[in-house]
C-alpha positions in Angstrom: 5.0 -138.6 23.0 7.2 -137.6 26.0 5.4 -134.5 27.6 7.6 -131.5 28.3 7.6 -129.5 31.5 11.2 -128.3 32.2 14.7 -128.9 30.7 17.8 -127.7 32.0 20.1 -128.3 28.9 23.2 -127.9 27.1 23.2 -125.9 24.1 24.6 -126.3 20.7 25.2 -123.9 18.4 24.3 -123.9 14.3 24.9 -121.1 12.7 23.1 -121.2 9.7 20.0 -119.7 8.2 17.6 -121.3 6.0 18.6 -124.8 7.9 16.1 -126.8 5.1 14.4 -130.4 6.0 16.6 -131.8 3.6 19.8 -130.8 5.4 18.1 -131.7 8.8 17.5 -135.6 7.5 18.1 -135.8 4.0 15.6 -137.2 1.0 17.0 -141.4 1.1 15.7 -142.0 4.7 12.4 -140.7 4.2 11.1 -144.5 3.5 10.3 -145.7 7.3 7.7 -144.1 9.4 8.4 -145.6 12.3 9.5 -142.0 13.8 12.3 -143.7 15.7 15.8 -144.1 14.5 16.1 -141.1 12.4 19.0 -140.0 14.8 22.4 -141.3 13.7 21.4 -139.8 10.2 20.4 -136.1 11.4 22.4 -133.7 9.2 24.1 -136.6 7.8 25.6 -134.9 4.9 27.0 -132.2 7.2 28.1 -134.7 10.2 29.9 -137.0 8.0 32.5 -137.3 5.2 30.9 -139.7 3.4 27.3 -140.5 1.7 25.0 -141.9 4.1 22.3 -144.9 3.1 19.2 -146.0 4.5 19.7 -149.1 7.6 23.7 -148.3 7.1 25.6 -148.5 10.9 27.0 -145.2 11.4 29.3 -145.8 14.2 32.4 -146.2 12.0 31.6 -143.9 9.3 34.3 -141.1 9.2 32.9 -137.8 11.0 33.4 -134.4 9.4 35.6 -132.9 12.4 34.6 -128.8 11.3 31.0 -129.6 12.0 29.8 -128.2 15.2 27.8 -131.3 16.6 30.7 -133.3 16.3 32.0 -131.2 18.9 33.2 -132.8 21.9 31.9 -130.0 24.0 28.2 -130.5 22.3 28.1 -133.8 23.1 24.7 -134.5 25.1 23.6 -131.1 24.1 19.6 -131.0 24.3 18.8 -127.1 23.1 19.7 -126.3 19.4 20.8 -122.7 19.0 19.7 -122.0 15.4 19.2 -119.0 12.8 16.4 -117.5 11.1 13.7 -119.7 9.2 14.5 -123.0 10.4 13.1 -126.2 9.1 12.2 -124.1 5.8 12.3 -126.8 2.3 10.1 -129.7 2.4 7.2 -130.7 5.3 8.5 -133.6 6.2 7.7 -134.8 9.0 11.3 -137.2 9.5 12.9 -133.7 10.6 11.6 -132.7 13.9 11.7 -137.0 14.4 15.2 -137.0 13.6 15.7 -134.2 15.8 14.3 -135.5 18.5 16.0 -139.2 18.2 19.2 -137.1 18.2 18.0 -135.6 21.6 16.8 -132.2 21.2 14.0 -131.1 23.6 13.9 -127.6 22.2 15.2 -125.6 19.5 15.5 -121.6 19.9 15.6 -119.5 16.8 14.5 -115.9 15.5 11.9 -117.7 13.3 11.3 -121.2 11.7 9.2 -122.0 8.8 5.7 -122.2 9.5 4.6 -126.3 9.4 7.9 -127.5 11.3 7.6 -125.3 13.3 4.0 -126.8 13.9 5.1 -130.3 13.7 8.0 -130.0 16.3 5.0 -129.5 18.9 3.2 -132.7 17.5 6.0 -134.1 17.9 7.9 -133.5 21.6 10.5 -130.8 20.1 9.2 -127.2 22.0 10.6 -124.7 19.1 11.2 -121.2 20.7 10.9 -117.6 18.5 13.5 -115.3 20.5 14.1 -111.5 18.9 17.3 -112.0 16.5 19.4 -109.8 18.8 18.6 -112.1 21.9 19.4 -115.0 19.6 23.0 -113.5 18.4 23.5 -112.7 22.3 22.9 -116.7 23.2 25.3 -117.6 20.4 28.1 -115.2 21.8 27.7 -116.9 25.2 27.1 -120.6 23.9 30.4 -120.1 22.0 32.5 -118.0 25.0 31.3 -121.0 27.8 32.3 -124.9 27.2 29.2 -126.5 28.6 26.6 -123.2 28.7 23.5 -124.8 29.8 19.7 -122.8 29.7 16.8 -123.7 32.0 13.5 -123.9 30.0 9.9 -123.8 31.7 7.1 -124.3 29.1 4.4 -123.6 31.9 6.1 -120.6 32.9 7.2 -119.8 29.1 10.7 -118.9 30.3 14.4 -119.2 29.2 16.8 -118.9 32.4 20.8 -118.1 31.3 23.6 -119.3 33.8 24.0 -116.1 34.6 20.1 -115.8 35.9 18.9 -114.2 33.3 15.0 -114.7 32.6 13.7 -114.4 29.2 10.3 -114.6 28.1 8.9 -116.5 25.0 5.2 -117.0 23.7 3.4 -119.8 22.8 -0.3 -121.2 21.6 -2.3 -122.6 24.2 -3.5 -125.1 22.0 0.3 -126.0 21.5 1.1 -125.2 25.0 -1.0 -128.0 26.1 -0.5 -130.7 23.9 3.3 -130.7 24.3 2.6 -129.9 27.9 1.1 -133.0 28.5 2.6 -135.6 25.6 -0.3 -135.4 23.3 0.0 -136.0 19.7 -2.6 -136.2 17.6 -3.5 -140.1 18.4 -3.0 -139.2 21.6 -5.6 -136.2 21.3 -8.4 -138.4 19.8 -8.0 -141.3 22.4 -8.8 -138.3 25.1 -12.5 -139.3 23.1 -12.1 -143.1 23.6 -15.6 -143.3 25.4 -17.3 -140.5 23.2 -16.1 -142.7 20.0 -17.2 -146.1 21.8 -20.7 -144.6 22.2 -21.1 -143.5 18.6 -20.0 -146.2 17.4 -22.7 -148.6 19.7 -25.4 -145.8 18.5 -24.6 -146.0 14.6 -24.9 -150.1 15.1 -28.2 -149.9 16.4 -29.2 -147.3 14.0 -28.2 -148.4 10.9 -27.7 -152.3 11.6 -27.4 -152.9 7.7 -24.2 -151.4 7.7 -22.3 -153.8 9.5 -24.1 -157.6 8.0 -20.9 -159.7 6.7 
């Protein structure tokens, strides 16, 4: 997992509440685990005009042009401005990896539901809880400036505007430091590599019985 430290990103707007998994990467690409990929079919019944399919090549599919990622201007954008209770449906894990195959770092929002937001930190995406009123203030300005970029410092747990602007957001240690330094949860345990070798010499020796062919 790539760890986060800064970003200094352009932002894209959705404004939508009760954005569910299902919209995020709908229900027929949930079959590969691979976490990779996931990408060209994030919001795929919203991006395009026609029904996506599992291993299809999007590139000449026909893109719905009143979507807001389709956008010119959003192109490359690495910050999703969203609305209230993000990620809310199903706990799939395929939507913060879709999310972050599209290119999103970070994703800033009055609230989000409870176990994406949780899996967004397993999985690279920093999810940010700004007061609504700060939220509808970013949306004003992401929508007034082609190509408003915000500068976000996880160890400093700020959000810089263009116009210098600092705003303060919190976050878990816990969370803080996993994303901080590119930890998932394999990652996490092979922090124990050694530890785990030594039991695993100890129970041999102990219990010897355990491991005859």
């Amino acid at each position: 997992m790539k760890p986060f430290t800064t970003l200094q990103g352009l932002v894209a707007p959705l404004d939508r509440a009760n954005v569910d998994t299902d919209a995020i990467i709908p229900k027929q690409f949930l079959k590969s685990i691979k976490r990779s990929g996931f990408g060209p079919n994030a919001f795929d019944e919203w991006r395009y005009l026609d029904r996506g399919e599992p291993d299809r090549d999007c590139s000449a599919r026909p893109l719905n042009p009143d979507f807001v990622l389709n956008q010119a201007r959003y192109r490359g954008a690495s910050i999703l401005l969203a609305r209230e209770n993000f990620g809310c449906g199903s706990s799939r894990e395929h939507a913060p990896w879709a999310l972050e195959d599209f290119g999103f770092r970070a994703i800033i929002a009055p609230s989000f539901a409870d176990i994406f937001f949780n899996n967004c930190f397993k999985n690279g995406i920093l999810p940010i809880v700004l007061a609504a009123d700060v939220v509808d203030r970013l949306f004003r300005e992401t929508e007034a400036q082609e190509g408003y970029r915000l500068t976000i410092d996880l160890a400093a747990q700020t959000v810089t505007t263009p116009a210098g602007e600092v705003i303060r957001f919190a976050v878990d240690g816990e969370s803080k430091h996993r994303l901080f330094n590119g930890l998932d949860d394999i990652g996490l345990t092979l922090l124990h590599t050694d530890r785990i070798k030594a039991y695993e010499e100890r129970r041999r020796a102990e219990a010897a019985w355990l491991f005859q062919a």
